[in-house]
ZAKOLTI-386355 format. One line per 3 residues: their letters; for each residue x, y, z of C-alpha. Coordinates in nm, 2 decimals, padded with zeros to 4 digits. Example, Ala and Ser with C-alpha at 12.3 -4.5 7.8 and 13.67 -1.06 7.14 Angstrom:
BEGIN
as) 01.23 -00.45 00.78; 01.37 -00.11 00.71
***
This chain:
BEGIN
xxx) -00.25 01.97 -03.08; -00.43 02.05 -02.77; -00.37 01.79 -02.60
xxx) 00.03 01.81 -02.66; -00.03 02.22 -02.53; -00.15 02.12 -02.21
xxx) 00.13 01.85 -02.16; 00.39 02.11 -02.24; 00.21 02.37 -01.97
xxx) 00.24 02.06 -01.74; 00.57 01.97 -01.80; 00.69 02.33 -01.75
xxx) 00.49 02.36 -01.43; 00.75 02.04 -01.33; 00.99 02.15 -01.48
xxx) 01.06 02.44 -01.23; 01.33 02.37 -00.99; 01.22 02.47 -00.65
xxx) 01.56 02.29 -00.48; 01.79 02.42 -00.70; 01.60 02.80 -00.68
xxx) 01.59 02.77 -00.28; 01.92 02.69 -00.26; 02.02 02.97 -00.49
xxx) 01.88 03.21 -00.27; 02.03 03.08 00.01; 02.39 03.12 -00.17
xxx) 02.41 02.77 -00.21; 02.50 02.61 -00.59; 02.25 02.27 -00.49
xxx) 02.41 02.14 -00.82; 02.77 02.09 -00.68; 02.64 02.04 -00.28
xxx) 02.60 01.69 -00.15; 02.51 01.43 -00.40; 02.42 01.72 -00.69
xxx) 02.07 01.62 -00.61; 01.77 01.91 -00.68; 01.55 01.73 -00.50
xxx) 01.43 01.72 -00.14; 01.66 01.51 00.01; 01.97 01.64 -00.10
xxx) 01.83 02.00 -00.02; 01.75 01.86 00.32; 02.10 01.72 00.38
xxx) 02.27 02.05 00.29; 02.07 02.32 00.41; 01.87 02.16 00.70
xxx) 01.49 01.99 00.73; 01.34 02.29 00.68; 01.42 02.35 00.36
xxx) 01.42 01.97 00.19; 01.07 02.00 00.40; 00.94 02.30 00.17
xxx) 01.11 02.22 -00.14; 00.89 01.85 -00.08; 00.61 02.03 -00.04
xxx) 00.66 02.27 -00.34; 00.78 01.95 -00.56; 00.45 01.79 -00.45
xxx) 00.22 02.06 -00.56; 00.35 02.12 -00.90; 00.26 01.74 -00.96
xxx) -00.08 01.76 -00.78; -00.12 02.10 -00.94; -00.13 02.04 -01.31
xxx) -00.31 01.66 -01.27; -00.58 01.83 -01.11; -00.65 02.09 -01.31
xxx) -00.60 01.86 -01.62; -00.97 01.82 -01.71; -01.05 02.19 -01.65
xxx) -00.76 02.29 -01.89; -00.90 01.97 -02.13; -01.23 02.14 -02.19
xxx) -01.05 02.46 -02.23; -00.87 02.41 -02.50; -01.12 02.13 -02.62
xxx) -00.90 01.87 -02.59; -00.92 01.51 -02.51; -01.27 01.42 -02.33
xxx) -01.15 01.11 -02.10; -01.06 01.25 -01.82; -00.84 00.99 -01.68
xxx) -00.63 01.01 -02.01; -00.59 01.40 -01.99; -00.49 01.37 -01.60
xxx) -00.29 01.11 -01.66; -00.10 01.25 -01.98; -00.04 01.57 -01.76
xxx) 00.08 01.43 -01.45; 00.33 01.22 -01.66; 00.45 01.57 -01.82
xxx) 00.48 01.73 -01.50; 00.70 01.40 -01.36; 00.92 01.42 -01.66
xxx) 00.93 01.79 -01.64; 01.08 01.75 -01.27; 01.31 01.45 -01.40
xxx) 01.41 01.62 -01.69; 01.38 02.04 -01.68; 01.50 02.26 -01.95
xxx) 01.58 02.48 -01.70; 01.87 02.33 -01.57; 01.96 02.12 -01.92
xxx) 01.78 01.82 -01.82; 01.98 01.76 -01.48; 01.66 01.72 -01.27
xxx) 01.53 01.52 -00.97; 01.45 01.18 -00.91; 01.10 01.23 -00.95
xxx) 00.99 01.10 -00.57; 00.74 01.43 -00.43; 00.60 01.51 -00.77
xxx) 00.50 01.16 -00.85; 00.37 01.15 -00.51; 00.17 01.44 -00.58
xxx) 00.03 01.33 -00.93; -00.06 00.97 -00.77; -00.25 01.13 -00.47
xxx) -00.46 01.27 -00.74; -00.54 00.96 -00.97; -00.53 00.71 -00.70
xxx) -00.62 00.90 -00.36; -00.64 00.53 -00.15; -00.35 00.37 -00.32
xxx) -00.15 00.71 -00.29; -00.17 00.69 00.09; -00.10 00.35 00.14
xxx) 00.28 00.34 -00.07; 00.28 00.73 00.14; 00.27 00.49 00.48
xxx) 00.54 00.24 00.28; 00.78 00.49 00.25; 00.73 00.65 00.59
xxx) 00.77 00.28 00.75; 01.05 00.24 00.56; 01.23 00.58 00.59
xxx) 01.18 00.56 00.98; 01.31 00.20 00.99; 01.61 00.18 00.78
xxx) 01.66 00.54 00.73; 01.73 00.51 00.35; 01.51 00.74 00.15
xxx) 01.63 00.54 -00.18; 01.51 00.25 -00.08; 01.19 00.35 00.07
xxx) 01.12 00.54 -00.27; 01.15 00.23 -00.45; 00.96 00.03 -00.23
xxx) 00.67 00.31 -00.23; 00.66 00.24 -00.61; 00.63 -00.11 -00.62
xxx) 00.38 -00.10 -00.36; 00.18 00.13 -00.55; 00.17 -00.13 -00.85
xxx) 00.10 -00.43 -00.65; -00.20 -00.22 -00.48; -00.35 -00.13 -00.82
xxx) -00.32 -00.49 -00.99; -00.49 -00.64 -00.62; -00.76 -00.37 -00.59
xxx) -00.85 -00.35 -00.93; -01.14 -00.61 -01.07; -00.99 -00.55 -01.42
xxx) -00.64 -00.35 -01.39; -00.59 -00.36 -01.77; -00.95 -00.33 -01.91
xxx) -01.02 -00.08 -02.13; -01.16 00.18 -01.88; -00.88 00.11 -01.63
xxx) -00.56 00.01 -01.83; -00.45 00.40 -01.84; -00.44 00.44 -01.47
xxx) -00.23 00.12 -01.46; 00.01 00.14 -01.72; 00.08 00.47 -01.53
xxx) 00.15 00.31 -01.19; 00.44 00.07 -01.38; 00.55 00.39 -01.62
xxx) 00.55 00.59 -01.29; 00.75 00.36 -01.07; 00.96 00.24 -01.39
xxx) 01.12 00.60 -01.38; 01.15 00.59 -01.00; 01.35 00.27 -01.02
xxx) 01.56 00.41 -01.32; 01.62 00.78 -01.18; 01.76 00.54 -00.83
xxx) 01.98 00.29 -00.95; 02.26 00.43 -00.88; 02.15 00.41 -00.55
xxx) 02.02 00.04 -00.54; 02.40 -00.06 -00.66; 02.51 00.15 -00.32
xxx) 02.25 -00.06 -00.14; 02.34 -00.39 -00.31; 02.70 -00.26 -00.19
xxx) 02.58 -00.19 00.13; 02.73 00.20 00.07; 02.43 00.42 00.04
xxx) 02.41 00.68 00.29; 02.13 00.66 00.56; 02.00 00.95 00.72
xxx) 02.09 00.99 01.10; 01.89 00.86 01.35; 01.66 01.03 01.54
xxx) 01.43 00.95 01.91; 01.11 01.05 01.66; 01.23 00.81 01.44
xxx) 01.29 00.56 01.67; 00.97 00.60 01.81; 00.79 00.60 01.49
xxx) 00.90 00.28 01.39; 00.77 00.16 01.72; 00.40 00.34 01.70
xxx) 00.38 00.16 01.37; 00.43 -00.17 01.46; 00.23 -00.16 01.79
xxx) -00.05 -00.02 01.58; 00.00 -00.29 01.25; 00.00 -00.58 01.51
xxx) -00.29 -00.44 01.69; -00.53 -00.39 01.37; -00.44 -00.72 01.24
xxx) -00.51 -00.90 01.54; -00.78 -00.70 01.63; -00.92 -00.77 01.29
xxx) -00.88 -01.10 01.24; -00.98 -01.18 01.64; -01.31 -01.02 01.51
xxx) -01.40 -01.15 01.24; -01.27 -01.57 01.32; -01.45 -01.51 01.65
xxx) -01.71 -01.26 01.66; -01.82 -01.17 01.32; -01.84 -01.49 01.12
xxx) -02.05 -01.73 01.38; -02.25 -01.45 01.47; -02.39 -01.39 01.09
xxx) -02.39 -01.82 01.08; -02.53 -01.92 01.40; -02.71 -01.64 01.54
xxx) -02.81 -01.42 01.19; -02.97 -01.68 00.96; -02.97 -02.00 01.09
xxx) -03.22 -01.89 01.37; -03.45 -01.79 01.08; -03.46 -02.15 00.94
xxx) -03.67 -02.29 01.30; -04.03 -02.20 01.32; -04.02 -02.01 01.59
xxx) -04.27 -01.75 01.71; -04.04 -01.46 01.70; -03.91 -01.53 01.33
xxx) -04.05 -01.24 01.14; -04.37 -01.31 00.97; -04.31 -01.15 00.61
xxx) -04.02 -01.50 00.62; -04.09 -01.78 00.38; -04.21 -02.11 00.56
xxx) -03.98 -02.29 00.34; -03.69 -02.13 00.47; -03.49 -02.40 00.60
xxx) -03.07 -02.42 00.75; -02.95 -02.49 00.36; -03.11 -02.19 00.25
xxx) -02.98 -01.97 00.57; -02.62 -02.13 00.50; -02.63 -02.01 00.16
xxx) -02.75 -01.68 00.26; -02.47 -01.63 00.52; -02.21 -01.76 00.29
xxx) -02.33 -01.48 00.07; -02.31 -01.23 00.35; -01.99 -01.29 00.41
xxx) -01.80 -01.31 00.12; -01.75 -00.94 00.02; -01.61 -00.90 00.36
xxx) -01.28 -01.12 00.23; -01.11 -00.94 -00.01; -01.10 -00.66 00.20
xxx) -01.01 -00.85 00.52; -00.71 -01.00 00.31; -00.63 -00.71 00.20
xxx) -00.61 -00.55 00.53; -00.37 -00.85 00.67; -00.14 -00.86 00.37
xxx) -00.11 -00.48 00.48; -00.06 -00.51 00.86; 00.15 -00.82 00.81
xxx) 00.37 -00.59 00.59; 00.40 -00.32 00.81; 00.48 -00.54 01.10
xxx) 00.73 -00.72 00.94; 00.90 -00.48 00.73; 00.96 -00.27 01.11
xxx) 01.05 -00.60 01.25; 01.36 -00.67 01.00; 01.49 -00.36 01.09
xxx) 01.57 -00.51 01.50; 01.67 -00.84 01.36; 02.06 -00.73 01.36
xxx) 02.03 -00.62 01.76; 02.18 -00.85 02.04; 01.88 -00.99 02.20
xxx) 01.73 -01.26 02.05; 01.40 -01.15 02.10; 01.39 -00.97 01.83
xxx) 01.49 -01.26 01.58; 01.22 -01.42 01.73; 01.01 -01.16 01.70
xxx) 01.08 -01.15 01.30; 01.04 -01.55 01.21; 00.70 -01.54 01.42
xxx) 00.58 -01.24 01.23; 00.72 -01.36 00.92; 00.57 -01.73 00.94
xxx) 00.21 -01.53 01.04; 00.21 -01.30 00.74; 00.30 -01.58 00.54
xxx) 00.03 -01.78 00.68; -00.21 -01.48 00.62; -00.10 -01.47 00.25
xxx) -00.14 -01.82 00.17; -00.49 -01.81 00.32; -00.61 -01.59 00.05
xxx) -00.59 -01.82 -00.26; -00.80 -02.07 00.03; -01.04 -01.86 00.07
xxx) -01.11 -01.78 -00.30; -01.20 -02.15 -00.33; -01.36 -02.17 -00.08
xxx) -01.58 -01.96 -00.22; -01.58 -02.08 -00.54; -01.69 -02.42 -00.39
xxx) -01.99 -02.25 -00.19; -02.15 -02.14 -00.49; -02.10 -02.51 -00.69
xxx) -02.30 -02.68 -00.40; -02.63 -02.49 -00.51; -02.53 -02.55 -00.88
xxx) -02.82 -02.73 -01.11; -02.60 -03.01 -01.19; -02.68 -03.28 -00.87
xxx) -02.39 -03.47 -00.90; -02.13 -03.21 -00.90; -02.31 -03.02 -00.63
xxx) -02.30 -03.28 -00.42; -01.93 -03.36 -00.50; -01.85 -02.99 -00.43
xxx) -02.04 -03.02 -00.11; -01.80 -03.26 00.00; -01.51 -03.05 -00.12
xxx) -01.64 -02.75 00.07; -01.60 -02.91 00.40; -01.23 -03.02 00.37
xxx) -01.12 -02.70 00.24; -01.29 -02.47 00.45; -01.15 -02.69 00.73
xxx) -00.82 -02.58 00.58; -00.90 -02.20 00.55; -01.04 -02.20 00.89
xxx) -00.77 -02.40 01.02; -00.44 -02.19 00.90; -00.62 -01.86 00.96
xxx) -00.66 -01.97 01.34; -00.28 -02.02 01.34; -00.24 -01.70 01.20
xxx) -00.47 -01.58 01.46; -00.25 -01.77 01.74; 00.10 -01.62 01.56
xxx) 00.00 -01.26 01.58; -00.14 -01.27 01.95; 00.17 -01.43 02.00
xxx) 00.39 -01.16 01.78; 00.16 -00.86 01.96; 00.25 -01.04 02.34
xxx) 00.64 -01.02 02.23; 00.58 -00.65 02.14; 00.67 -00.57 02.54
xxx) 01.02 -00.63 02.43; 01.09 -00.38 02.19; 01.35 -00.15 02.14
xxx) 01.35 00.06 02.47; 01.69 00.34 02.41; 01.81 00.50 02.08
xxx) 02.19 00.37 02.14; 02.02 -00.02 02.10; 01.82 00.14 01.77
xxx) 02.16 00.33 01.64; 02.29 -00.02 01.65; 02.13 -00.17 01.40
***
């Protein structure tokens, strides 16, 4: 009973409609205006930025709001002691309170700030990366539908990769909320994905911050990725090899004394291989990101005149792709460097031989990867360079 009091303060915390309450007091019935939307966007279109701005704002808080003070109200009225559970089961109420209000008979949003607002509570890092999704999206294509949906899909995929577990018992609450969480989303828009499908849905009007936008994000998601990946197939990984351990195999005065004797170039191999692979799921990680960023503001030039910027896209496209398919590589890779130093002989020694091939492979596609973004960043002189050529696409 406690537990359903606090969900019902939650969902009528979200259930206030700031858009339809602005407008109101502006003289404007938000309800018959535009698309009959309460929500930021459709404020936005009718009564100018300003306003869809501060009803955003206002629709994020009352889902950050009652999430975060979810445990505080838990002990209060000695509810539920798993605190992901009571954050979870009031951010949820707040969402549906904003989707479905009493207020206004159940006529509500489609749910985009305040499950922004509960998500930046329960997954902070996830939160900001579907946030930078639907801002790449938004400035790109200029269809807030469709970078809504696209924010909640990313948000699930991030949460199966980055989680060891996603579905074991001290995790699978936070999870099923992503997919219940961008379930809604997708539901509360599909009116609008048939308009996209249709090619009908209304886009927002183009804008020189826009434009430019679009273009500081891809000159910044080529640069990280080729920064990142220049470093670490060129200056991170044969430094930690060839100049971190294997100098400590060779008895050499300046080896440090408190080193074994019987350290020899197996043993530093193994060692480095050690070193290094934490640093993979999160380099990865990091390209599958860039790649995405790059390619997604890419698309968006693909229907100009020049050809460039078709070119532009397949040698992107064919370097994130690259970049993807060099994960499942890696992982056995590294699932071959720990079977050479297995106890059975035989099958180290067969996996010894493995290792070399595949990680000729893996090193092999990530330097075209490597040779695909340099070329992607060099063709980023030709961009887009007046709003009429962006208004055109």
């Amino acid at each position: 009973m406690q537990l359903i009091l606090m969900c019902l303060i939650a969902y009528l915390i979200g259930a206030v409609p700031f858009g339809y309450l602005i407008a109101r007091w502006r003289g404007v019935d938000i309800l018959k205006q535009g698309s009959g939307n309460i929500g930021a966007t459709n404020v936005g279109r009718v009564l100018g930025k300003r306003f869809g701005l501060l009803v955003f704002v206002l629709d994020f808080l009352k889902g950050a709001g009652p999430t975060f003070a979810a445990p505080w109200l838990s002990e209060l009225f000695g509810a539920a002691s798993d605190i992901n559970l009571v954050r979870v089961a009031a951010g949820l109420a707040a969402f549906l309170g904003h989707i479905f209000p009493v207020f206004l008979k159940f006529r509500g949003g489609k749910g985009v700030a305040t499950g922004a607002g509960v998500v930046a509570v329960l997954l902070f890092a996830p939160a900001l990366a579907a946030l930078l999704t639907w801002i790449t999206l938004l400035c790109a294509y200029r269809y807030v539908s469709l970078a809504s949906v696209a924010a909640a899909l990313v948000l699930c995929v991030l949460r199966l990769v980055t989680t060891r577990a996603p579905f074991a018992r001290d995790n699978y609450v936070l999870t099923l909320f992503c997919f219940v969480a961008a379930g809604l989303v997708i539901l509360r828009h599909r009116s609008n994905i048939v308009c996209l499908w249709r090619g009908t849905e209304n886009r927002l009007r183009e804008s020189t911050a826009m434009s430019q936008l679009t273009k500081i994000i891809h000159v910044l998601a080529i640069g990280l990725w080729f920064g990142s990946a220049a470093f670490f197939i060129l200056v991170a990984a044969p430094a930690i090899f060839f100049q971190g351990y294997e100098p400590l195999a060779k008895p050499e005065a300046a080896r440090p004394a408190w080193f074994p004797e019987s350290f020899d170039k197996e043993k530093a191999d193994q060692l480095a291989g050690i070193a290094v692979a934490p640093i993979f799921p999160q380099f990865f990680l990091l390209q599958g990101a860039c790649g995405f960023l790059a390619v997604a503001t890419a698309l968006a030039w693909t229907r100009l005149p020049h050809r460039v910027h078709r070119l532009r896209f397949a040698v992107l496209a064919l370097a994130w792709l690259t970049a993807l398919a060099g994960w499942p590589l890696a992982q056995k890779v590294s699932s071959l460097r720990l079977l050479r130093y297995g106890p059975d002989t035989a099958a180290a020694a067969a996996a010894k031989t493995d290792f070399a091939t595949w990680h000729l492979y893996s090193l092999g596609l990530s330097c075209v990867t490597l040779l695909l973004v340099a070329l992607g960043m060099a063709l980023a002189a030709s961009l887009p360079c007046s709003k009429k050529e962006v208004v055109e696409s």
